[in-house]
C-alpha positions as CSV (number, residue, x, y, z in Angstrom):
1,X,103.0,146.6,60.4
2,X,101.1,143.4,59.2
3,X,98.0,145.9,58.5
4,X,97.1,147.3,62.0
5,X,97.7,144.1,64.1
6,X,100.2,144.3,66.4
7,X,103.8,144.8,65.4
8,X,105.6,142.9,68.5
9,X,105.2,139.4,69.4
10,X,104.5,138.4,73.2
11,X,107.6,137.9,74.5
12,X,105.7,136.4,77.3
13,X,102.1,134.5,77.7
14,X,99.6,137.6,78.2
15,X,96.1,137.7,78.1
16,X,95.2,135.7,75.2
17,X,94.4,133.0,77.3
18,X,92.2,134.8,79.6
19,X,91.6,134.7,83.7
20,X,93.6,131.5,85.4
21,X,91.9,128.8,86.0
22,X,90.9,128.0,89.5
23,X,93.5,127.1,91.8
24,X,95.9,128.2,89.4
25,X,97.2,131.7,90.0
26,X,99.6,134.0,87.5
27,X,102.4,132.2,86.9
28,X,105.4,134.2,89.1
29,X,107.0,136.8,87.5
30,X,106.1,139.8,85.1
31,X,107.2,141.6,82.8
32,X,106.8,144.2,80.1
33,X,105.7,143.9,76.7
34,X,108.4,144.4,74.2
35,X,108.5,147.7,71.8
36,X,107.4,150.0,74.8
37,X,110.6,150.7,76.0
38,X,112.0,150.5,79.7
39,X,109.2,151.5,80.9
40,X,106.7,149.3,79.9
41,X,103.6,148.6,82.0
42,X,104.2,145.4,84.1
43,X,101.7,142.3,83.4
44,X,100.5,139.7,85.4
45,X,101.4,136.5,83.6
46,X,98.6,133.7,83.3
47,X,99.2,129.9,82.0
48,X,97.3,129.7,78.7
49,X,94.6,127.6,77.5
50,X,96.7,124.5,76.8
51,X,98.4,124.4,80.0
52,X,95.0,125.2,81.5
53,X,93.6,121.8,80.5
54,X,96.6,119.8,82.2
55,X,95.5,121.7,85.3
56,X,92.6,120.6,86.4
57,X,91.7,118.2,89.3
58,X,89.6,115.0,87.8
59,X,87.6,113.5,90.3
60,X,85.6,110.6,91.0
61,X,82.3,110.5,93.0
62,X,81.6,106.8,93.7
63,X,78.1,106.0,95.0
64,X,77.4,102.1,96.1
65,X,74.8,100.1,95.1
66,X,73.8,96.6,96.8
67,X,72.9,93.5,95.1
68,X,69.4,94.5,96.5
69,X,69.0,97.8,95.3
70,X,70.1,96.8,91.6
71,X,67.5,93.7,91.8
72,X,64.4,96.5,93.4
73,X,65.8,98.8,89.9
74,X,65.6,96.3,87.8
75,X,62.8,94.4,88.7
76,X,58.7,94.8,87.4
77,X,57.0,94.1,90.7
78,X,54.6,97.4,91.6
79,X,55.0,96.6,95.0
80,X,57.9,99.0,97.1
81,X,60.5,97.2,99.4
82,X,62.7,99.8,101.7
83,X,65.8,99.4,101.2
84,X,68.3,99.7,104.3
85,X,71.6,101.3,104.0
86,X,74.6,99.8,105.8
87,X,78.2,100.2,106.0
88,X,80.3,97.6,104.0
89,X,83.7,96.0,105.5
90,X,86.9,98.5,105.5
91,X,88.3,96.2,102.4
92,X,85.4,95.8,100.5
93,X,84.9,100.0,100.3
94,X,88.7,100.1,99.3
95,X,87.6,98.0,97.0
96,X,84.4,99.6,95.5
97,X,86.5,102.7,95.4
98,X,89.3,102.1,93.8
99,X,87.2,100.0,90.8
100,X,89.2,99.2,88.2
101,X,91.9,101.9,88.2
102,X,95.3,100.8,89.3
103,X,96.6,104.2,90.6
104,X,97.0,105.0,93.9
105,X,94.1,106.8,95.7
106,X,93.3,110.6,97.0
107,X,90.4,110.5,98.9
108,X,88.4,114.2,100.1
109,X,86.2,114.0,102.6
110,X,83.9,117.1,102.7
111,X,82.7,118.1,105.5
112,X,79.7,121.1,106.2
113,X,82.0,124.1,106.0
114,X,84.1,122.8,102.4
115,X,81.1,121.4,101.1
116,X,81.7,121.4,97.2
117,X,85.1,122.7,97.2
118,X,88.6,121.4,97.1
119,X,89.9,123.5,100.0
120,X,90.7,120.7,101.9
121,X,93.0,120.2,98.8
122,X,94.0,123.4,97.1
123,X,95.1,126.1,99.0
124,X,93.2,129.9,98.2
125,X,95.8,132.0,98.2
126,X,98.7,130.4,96.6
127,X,100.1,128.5,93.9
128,X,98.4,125.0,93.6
129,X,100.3,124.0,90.2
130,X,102.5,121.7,91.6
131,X,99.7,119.9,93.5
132,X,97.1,119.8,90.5
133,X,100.2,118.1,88.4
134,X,101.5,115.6,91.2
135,X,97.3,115.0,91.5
136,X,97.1,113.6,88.2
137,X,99.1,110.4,89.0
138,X,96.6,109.9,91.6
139,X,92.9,108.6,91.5
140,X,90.7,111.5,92.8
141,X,88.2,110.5,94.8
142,X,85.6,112.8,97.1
143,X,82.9,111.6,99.3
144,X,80.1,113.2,100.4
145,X,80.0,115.2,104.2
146,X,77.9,112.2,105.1
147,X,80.1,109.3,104.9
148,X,80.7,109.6,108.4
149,X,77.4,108.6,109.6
150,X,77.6,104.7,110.8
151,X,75.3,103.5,108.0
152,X,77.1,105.0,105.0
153,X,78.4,102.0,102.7
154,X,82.0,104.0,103.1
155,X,82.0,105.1,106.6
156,X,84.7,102.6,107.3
157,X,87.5,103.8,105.1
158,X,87.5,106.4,107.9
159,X,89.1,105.2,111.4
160,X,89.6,106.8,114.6
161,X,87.8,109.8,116.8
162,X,89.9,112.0,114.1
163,X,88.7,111.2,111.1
164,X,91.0,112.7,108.4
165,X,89.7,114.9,106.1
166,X,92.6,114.0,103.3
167,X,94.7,110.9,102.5
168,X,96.3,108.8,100.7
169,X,97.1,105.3,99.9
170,X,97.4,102.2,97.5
171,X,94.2,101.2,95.7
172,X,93.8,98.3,98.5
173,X,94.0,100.9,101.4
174,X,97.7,100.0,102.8
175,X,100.5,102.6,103.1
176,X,98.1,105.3,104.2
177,X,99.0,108.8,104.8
178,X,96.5,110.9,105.9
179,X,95.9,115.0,106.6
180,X,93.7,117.0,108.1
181,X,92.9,119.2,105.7
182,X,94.9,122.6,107.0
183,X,97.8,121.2,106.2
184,X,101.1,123.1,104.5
185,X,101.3,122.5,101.3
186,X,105.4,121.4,102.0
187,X,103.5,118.4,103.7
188,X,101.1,117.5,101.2
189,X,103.6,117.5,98.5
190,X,105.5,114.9,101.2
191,X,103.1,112.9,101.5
192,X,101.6,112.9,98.0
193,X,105.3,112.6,96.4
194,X,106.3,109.5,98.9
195,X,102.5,107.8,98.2
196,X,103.9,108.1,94.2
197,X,107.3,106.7,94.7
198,X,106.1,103.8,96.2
199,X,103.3,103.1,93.7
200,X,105.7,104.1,90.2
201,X,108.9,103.3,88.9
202,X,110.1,106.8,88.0
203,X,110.8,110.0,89.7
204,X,107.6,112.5,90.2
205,X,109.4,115.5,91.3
206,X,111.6,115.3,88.2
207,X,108.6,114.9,85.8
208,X,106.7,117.7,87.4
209,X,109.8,119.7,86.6
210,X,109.8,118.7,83.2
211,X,105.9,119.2,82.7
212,X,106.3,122.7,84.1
213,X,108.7,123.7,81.5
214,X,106.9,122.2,78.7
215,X,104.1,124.3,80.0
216,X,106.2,127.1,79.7
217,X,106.6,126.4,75.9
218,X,102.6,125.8,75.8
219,X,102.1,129.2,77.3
220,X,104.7,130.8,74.3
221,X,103.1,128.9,71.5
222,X,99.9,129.8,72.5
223,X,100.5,133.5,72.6
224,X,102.3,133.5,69.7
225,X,99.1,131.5,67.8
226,X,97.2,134.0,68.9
227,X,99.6,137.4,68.4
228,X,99.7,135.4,64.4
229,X,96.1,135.5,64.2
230,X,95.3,138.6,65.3
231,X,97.6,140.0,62.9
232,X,96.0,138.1,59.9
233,X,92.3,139.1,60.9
234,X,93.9,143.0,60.8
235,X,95.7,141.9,56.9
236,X,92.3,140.2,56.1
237,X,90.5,143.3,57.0
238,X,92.6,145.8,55.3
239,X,93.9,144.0,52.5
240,X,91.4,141.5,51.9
241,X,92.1,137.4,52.2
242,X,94.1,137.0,48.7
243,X,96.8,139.2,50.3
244,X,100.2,138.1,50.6
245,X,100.8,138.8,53.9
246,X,98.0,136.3,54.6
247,X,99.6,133.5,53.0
248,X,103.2,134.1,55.2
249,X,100.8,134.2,58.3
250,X,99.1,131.0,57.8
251,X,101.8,129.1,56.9
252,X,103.7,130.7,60.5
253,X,100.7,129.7,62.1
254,X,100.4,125.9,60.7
255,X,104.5,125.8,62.4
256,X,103.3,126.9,65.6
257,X,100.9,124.3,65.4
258,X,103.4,121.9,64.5
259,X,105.4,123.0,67.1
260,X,102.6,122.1,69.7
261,X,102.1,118.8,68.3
262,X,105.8,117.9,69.0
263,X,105.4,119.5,72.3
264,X,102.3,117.5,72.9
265,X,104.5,114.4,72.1
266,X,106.5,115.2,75.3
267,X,104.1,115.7,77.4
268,X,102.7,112.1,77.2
269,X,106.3,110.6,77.8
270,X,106.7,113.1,80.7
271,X,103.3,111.9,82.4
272,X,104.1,108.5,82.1
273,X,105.7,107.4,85.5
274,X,105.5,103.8,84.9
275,X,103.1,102.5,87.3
276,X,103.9,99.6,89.1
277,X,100.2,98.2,90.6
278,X,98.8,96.4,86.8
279,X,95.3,96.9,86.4
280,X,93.2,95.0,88.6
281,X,90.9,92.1,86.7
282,X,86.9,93.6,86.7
283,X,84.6,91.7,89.6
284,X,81.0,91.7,89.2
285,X,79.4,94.2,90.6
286,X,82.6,96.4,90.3
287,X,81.6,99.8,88.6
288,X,84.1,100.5,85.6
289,X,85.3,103.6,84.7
């Protein structure tokens, strides 16, 4: 059977692809794996490496710098001026925060007790797949625990005795939702889904359905890369690399390669939601991304 390697393909991902990645729990379902009969051993399913990648959160960590403290950097003189922090205008944070990227904004504030997570984000114990996918039409943003203290140049994105510890909005602050952190996650995909329909032209929740069936097709040609090339290390070993076999598995690996290119094609269609906000034109003293 292919000389040793294994004689059935996956007929679902397994573990090829290795733990989850966090925040991203087995995909729901199981199942056996073919050849073993009606008894087989269940599995726990897990999204494979290529999905992995297109779940992950990306997020920015802007830090200000004043006119001042870029002249103190730059400049020769030994001697040492102290530099005092204050909080800018509620605008001119949007502003700084937002930079040059058009989409609209997530912003996590961390406080002592999430300090370095995404908790206030990503729930522990379920599935978070749909919110890493609706986050990537977002930009990301988290701010350190201390951005409420009055002279943090950000404090002022933050209004009220409550501050939030989650929202959302446009890049210039307007149409902001905001969430305290323990919130369901049938909220937060509310609120995240009606933030996106205002900022793009097309549908979210029907891209994210789209994006989690191509990732179904990512998880299958990745197992079935991998179930090829196990069985051509076991030919190459018993049969040496001049073998026949060899040849038929390389050349059914370079289609399932092919096959992930085309699916790769999709994928950048399906992402594209058409945003509505262009670019805004650099400023100086804007940071770019």
């Amino acid at each position: 059977m292919g000389g040793g390697g294994s004689s059935a393909p996956p007929s679902v991902p397994g573990g090829a692809g290795g733990a989850a990645a966090p925040g991203v729990p087995a995909t729901p379902g199981g199942g056996a794996r073919p050849g073993g009969g009606g008894g087989g051993v269940p599995i726990n399913i897990q999204r494979q490496r290529t999905s992995k990648s297109l779940l992950k959160m990306d997020w920015d960590y802007p830090v200000y710098f004043s006119d001042a403290e870029k002249a103190l950097e730059e400049s020769t003189d030994e001697t040492v001026a102290q530099i005092v922090r204050t909080a800018l205008p509620r605008e001119e944070s949007f502003a700084w925060i937002a930079g040059d990227d058009p989409r609209p904004l997530l912003v996590l504030r961390e406080c002592l007790f999430c300090n370095g997570t995404d908790y206030a984000l990503l729930n522990r114990k379920n599935d978070n797949e749909k919110t890493l996918l609706l986050s990537r039409w977002f930009h990301c943003v988290k701010l350190p625990n201390d951005v409420l203290a009055e002279d943090h140049p950000f404090t002022n994105l933050f209004d009220g005795k409550k501050p939030p510890h989650l929202f959302m909005c446009s890049p210039d602050g307007s149409n902001m939702l905001v969430l305290n952190g323990e919130q369901s996650r049938s909220e937060l995909w509310g609120k995240m889904i009606a933030t996106l329909k205002l900022e793009y032209r097309k549908d979210p929740e029907k891209a994210v359905k789209n994006i989690t069936k191509l990732l179904a097709e990512f998880d299958h040609l990745d197992s079935m890369e991998d179930w090829r090339i196990e069985q051509m290390e076991a030919v190459i070993e018993k049969d040496g690399p001049k073998s026949r076999k060899v040849k038929k598995l390389k050349k059914q690996i370079a289609k399932i390669q092919k096959d992930k290119e085309k699916a790769k094609a999709k994928k950048e269609d399906f992402f594209d939601l058409d945003l509505i906000r262009p670019a805004p034109e650099k400023e100086e003293g804007q940071p770019s991304e």
